[in-house]
C-alpha positions in Angstrom: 148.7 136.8 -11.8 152.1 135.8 -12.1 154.3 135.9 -15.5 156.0 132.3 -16.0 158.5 133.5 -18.5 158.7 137.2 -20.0 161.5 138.2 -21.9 162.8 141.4 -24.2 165.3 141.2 -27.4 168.0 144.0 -28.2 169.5 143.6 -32.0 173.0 143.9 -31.4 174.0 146.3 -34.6 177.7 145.2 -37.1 180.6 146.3 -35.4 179.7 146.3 -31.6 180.3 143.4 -28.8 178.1 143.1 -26.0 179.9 140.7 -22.8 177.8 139.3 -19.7 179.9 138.1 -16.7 177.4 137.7 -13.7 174.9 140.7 -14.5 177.7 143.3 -15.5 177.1 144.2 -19.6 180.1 145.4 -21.4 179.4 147.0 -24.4 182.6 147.6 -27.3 182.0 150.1 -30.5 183.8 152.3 -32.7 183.5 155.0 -29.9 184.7 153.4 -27.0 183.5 151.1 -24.1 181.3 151.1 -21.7 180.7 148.5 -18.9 177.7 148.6 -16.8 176.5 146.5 -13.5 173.1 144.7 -12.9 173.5 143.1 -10.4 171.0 144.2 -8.0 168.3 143.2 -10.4 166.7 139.9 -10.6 167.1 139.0 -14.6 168.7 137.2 -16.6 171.0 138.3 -19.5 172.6 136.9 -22.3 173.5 137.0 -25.7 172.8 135.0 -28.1 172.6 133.8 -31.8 169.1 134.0 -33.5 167.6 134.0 -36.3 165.5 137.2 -37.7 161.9 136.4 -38.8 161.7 138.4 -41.9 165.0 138.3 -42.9 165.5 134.8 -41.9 169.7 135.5 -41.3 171.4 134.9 -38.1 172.1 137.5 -35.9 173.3 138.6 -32.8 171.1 139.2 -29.7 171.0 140.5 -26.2 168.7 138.7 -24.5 166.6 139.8 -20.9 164.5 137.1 -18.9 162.6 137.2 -16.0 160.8 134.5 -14.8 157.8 134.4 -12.0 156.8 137.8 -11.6 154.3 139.8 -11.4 153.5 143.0 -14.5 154.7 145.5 -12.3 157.7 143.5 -10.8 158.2 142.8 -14.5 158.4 145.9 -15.2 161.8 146.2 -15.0 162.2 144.5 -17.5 161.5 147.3 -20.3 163.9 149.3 -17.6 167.0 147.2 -18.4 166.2 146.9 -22.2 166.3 150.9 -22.3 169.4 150.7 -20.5 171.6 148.4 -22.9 170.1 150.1 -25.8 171.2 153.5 -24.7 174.9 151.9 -24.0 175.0 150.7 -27.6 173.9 153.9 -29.1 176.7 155.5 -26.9 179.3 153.3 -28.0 178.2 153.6 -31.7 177.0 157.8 -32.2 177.5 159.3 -28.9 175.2 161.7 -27.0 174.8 165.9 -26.7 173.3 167.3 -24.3 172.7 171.2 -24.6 172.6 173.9 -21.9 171.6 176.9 -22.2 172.1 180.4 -20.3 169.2 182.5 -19.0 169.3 185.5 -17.6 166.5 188.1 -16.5 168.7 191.1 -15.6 172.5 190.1 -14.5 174.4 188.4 -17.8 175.7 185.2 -17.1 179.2 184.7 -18.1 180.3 181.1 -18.7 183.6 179.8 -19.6 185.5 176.5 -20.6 188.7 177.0 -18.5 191.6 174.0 -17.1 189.1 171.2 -17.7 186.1 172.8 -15.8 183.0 175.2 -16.2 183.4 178.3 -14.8 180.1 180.1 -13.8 180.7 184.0 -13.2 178.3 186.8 -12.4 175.2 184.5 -11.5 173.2 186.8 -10.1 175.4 189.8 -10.0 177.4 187.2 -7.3 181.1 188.0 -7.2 182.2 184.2 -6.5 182.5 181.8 -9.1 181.3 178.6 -9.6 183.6 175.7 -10.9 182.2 172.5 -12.1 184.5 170.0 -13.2 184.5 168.1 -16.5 184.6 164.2 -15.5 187.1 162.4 -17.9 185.5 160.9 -20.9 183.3 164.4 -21.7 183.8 167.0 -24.0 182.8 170.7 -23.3 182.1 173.1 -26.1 180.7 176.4 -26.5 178.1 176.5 -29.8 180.2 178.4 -32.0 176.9 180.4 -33.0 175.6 181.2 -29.5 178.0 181.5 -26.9 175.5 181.3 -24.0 175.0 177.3 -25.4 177.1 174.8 -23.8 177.5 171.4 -25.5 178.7 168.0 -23.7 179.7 165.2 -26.0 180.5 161.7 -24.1 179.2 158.0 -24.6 177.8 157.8 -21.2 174.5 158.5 -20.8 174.6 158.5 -17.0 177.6 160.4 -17.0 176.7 163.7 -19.2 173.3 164.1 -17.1 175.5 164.1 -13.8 177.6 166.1 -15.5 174.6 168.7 -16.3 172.8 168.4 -13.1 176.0 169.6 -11.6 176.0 172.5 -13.5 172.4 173.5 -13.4 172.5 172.8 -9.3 175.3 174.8 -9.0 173.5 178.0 -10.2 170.1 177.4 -8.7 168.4 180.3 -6.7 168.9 179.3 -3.0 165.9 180.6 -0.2 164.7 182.3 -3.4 161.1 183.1 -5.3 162.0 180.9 -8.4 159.0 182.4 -9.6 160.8 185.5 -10.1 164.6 184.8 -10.4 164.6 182.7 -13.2 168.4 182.8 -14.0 170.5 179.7 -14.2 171.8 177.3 -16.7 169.1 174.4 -18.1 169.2 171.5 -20.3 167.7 172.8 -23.3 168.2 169.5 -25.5 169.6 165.8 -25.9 170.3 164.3 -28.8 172.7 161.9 -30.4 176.0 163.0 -32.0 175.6 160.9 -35.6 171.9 159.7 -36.6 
């Protein structure tokens, strides 16, 4: 059966801007900007002016179309809602994403050195690993545990490349990962002001 018309609203929260130009959303907040492209979907997006139902004030809204499709192709939908939400919590509290150390027998050593992760001793390994920190990220030991690493951005895509770089970079190669369990995970995400 196909879906004439389905459609998805995103309340665009005081003191943010949301632009679309051709399927590429640009969202402005107290925390920065972030502009991200859609094009390769089949939607349409727009903002608008509406007014709430309970509350019955005007507002503004990001609005998501698609027309003629299918629940599965529709789908996609939800996708691009999640999307534009997570840019507008980026640009008004910011992500963390936590990584933490583990170690069965050799002690990982990790340090914050000329804008890059350094990864030392992984395995009793004499080489060490550098990852570097993408502009726009902030790398922080927890000042509790020093085996905790915490990135701060605004871009969601960005701080989970930016982890999965890390944790790739120590990950047992040809190895039983049933028994060498050392490396560096995501332990935790969360946002930086709720």
């Amino acid at each position: 059966m196909k879906y004439i018309l389905k459609t998805e609203k995103i309340v665009i929260p005081a003191g943010v801007t949301v632009e679309v130009k051709a399927r590429v959303v640009t969202v402005k907040g107290p925390k920065g900007s972030l502009t991200k492209s859609f094009k390769h979907i089949k939607a349409e997006i727009e903002v608008k002016k509406e007014k709430n139902e309970h509350t019955h004030e005007m507002e503004n809204v990001v609005r998501v179309n698609v027309y003629m499709n299918s629940y599965k192709q529709s789908a996609v939908l939800y996708t691009l809602r999640s999307h534009i939400t997570n840019l507008i919590k980026g640009v008004t509290s910011g992500f963390r994403y936590k990584m933490h150390e583990v170690h069965k027998h050799f002690p990982i050593d990790l340090q914050i050195k000329d804008n890059a992760v350094n990864i030392i001793k992984y395995l009793g390994q004499r080489d060490i690993k550098v990852i570097p920190i993408p502009e726009g990220i902030r790398c922080t030991k927890n000042p509790k545990d020093p085996s905790e690493l915490w990135f701060d951005g605004i871009d969601p895509d960005l701080l989970g490349c930016t982890c999965s770089k890390v944790f790739q970079s120590c990950y047992p190669k040809n190895k039983d990962i049933r028994k060498f369990l050392d490396g560096v995970f995501i332990s935790e995400r969360t946002l930086l002001e709720q």
